[in-house]
C-alpha positions, -999 to +999 in steps of 0.1 A: +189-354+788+197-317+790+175-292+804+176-260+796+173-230+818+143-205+818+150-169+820+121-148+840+105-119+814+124-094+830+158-107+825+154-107+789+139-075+791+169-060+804+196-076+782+174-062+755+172-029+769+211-031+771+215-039+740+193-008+726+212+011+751+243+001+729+258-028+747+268-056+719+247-085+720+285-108+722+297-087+751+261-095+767+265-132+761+298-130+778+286-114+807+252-137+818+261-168+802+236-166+776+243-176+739+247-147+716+214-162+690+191-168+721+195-130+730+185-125+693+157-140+693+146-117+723+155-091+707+133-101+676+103-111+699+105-077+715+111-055+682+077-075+674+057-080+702+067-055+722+069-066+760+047-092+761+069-111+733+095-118+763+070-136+782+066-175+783+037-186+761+023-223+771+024-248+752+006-249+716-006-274+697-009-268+661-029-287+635-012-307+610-028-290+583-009-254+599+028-274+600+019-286+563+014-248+552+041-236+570+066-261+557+055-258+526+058-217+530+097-226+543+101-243+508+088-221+486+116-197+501+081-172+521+096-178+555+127-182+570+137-208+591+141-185+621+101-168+611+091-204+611 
């Protein structure tokens, strides 16, 4: 089973202040070893969230009748598969 590593909020905060800074997120990737989408995604949660998107979030547990809507939000072409 793989496991995969967990970067401390302020890691991600700098490689996304990098990047804003003009650093590309491929040349980033390179550098700490971490794959170019995962550093998009923080860049997403930050441009959304603000900070506090960076931050680990425990574990939720959502109802079955929230995965039905958003599934059938995903199908109906609403959300994205990444907004999902």
């Amino acid at each position: 089973m793989v496991k995969y590593k967990k970067h401390k909020s302020d890691f991600k905060l700098r490689l996304v202040k990098d990047y804003q800074r003009g650093a590309s997120i491929h040349g980033l990737s390179n550098q700490w070893g971490v794959s170019s989408s995962q550093i998009r995604k923080w860049i997403d949660q930050y441009n959304s969230l603000g900070p506090q998107g960076l931050s680990r979030k425990p574990y939720r547990k959502y109802t079955k009748e929230f995965k039905v809507t958003v599934v059938q939000a995903y199908l109906k072409k609403e959300l994205s598969l990444r907004d999902c």
